[in-house]
Every structure is written in structure tokens, then in C-alpha cells.
C-alpha positions in Angstrom: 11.7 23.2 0.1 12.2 26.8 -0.5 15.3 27.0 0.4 16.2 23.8 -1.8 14.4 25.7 -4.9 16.6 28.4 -3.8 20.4 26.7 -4.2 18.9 24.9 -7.1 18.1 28.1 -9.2 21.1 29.9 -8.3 23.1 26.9 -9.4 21.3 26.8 -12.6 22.0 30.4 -13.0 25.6 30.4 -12.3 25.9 27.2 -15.1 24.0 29.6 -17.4 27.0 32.1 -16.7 29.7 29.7 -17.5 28.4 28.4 -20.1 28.6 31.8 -22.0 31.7 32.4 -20.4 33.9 29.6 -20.2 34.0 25.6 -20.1 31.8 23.6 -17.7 33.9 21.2 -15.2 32.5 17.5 -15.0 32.1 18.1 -11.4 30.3 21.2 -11.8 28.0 19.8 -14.0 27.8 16.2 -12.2 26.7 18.2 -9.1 24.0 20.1 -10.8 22.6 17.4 -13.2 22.5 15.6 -9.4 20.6 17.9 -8.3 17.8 18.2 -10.8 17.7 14.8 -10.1 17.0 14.7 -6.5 14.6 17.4 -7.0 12.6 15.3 -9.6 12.4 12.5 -7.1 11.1 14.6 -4.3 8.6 16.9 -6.7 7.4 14.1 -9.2 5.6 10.9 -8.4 4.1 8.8 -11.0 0.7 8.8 -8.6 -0.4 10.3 -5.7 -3.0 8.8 -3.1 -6.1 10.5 -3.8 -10.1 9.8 -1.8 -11.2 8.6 -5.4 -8.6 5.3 -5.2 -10.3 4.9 -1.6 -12.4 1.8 -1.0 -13.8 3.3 2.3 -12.1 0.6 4.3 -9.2 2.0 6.0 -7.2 -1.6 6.5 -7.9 -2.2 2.6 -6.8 1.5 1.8 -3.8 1.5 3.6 -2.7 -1.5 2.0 -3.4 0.5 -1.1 -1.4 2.9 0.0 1.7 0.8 0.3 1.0 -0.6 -3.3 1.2 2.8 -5.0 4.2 3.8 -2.9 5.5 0.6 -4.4 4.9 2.1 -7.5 6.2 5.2 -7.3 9.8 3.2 -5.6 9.8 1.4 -8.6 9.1 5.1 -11.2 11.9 6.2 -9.0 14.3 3.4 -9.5 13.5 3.9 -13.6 14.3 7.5 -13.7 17.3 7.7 -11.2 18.4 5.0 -13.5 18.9 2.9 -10.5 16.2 0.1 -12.0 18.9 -2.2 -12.5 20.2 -2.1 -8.8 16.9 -2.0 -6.8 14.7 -3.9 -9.4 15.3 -7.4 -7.3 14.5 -6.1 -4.1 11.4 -4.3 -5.5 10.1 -7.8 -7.3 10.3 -9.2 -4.1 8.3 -6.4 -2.1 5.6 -6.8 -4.6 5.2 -10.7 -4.4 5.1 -10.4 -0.5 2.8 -7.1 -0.6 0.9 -9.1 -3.5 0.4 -12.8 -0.9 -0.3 -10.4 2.2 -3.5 -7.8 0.2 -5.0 -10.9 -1.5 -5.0 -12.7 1.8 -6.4 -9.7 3.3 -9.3 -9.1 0.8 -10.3 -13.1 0.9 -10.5 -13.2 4.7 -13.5 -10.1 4.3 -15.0 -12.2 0.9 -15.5 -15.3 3.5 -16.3 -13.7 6.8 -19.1 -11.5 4.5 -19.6 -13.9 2.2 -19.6 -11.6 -0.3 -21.5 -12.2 -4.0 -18.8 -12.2 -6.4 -15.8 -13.1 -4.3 -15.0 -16.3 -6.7 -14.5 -13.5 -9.8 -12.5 -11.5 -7.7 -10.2 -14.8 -6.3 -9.7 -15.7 -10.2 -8.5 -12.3 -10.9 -6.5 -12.3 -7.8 -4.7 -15.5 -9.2 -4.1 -13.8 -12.4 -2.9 -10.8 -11.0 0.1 -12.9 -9.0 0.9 -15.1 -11.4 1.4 -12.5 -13.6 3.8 -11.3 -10.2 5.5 -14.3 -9.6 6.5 -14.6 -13.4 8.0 -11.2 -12.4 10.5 -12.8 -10.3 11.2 -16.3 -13.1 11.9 -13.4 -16.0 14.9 -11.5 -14.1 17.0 -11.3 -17.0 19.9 -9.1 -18.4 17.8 -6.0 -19.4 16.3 -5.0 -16.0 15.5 -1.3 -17.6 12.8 -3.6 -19.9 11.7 -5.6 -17.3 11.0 -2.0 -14.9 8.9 -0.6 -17.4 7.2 -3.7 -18.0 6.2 -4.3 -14.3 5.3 -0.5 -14.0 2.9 -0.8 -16.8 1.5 -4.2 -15.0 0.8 -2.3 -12.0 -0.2 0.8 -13.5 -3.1 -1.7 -15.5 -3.8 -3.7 -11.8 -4.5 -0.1 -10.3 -6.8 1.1 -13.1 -8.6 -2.0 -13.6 -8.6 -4.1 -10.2 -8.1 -1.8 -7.5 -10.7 1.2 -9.3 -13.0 -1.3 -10.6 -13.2 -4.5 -9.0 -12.3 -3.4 -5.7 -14.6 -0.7 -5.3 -17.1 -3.5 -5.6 -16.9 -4.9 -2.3 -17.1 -1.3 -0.5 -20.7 -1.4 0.2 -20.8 -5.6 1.1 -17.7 -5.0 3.7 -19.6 -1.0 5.3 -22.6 -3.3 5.6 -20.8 -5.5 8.0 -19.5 -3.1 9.9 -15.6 -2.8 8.6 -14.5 0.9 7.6 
């Protein structure tokens, strides 16, 4: 990482230079602008795991996991500008992740029988339909459609996963699964 810092400063030095001093190639400054961007990839995430998103069930957390890595793919896609290439293929991810979590949490509601699993199943079914109608809109502006799925999952993660899920924690520790 240091060293990476390193090439990247001295680069933005030397464009400083020619920038007073003469005219800046296109592949001079394609190479550096590609560089910032890589480094804003690899430094800057839109979220990072924390123990306060954890629902003290490791299954259930590193499903979690997965969904705000999905999240941060999809960030990435945005500002690489690359949404309207990977978009498709990250649509899809989220229905399958979206079928498999669900199915996950339900199988705990039932085997616990926990007390408000039939609110949690209606939000469930709002939360992928709202998913699948995801993959029915792919239309021509796929830069719209990014930023509208990232603030859809940015709302299911502040409002399902940190309220509604944290619920269930003490139902599912009292049976036994951590």
C-alpha cells in the first residue's frame, strides 16, 4: 500500500511539473486519472462491516457480509463508471443472494417459532419484490437505475437488517444458534 501511495504521489507531482511547464499527453494523463481511480476503489467503500451491523449469529452475519459487499460491487461499478457493464450481472447476484438470506432467516422463524416472524415474512416479500422489479426495469439509463438500487439497499440495510433483524438475535441465542 505504501509503495502504491508512493508511485501515485510522485506521478501526481511530476503532472504538477508539466503542467507548469509544458502540455499534458492524453496518455500521461489517462494513466494517472487511472490511477486515482484504482486507488479510490481500493481506499473508499461505501460501507464497511462493523460489530454494530452484527446480529450475533454468525450464519446470518456472514450472509450480511456478502450483502454489503454487494453493495460496495455495485458503489464501485457507479464510480468506475462501469454501472452500465456490470449492472446485469449485479441485479442478478442480488435476486439469488435476496431467495438464499430470506430462506435462511425463515428456516430459524419456523424451527424457533419465533413471535413476529409473519411481520418479518411480509417485509421480506416487500423487500424482493421490490428486487425482482430490479431485474423487469433494465432499461437504457443503467447509471439511474445503479443509483436507484444503491439507495434501495442502502434503505434495506438501515431499516431491515439494523432494525428488524436485530430482533430475532435474542429468540435465535436462546435456541442455541450463534
Amino acid at each position: 500500500m505504501r509503495a502504491e501511495l508512493l508511485i501515485f504521489f510522485r506521478k501526481l507531482y511530476c503532472f504538477r511539473n508539466l503542467c507548469v511547464v509544458t502540455v499534458i499527453s492524453a496518455k500521461f494523463f489517462t494513466m494517472l486519472y487511472n490511477d486515482i481511480i484504482k486507488l479510490y476503489q481500493k481506499f473508499m467503500k461505501l460501507i464497511e462491516w462493523s460489530e454494530e451491523l452484527s446480529v450475533n449469529v454468525k450464519e446470518i452475519d456472514d450472509q450480511h457480509k456478502l450483502f454489503v459487499g454487494l453493495m460496495d460491487k455495485l458503489y464501485g461499478a457507479i464510480t468506475s463508471n462501469q454501472a452500465t457493464v456490470l449492472l446485469d450481472g449485479i441485479i442478478d447476484e442480488l435476486v439469488q443472494y435476496t431467495i438464499f438470506h430470506f430462506s435462511t432467516e425463515e428456516k430459524y422463524f419456523n424451527q424457533f417459532n419465533y413471535e413476529h416472524a409473519d411481520e418479518h415474512k411480509i417485509a421480506h416479500s416487500a423487500l424482493l419484490a421490490g428486487v425482482e422489479n430490479f431485474k423487469k426495469e433494465k432499461n437504457d439509463n443503467k447509471n439511474e437505475l445503479a443509483m436507484k438500487i444503491l439507495d434501495f439497499m442502502e434503505n434495506w440495510l438501515v431499516e431491515h437488517l439494523e432494525i428488524h433483524d436485530k430482533q430475532y438475535t435474542k429468540c435465535f441465542n436462546e435456541h442455541g444458534l450463534y
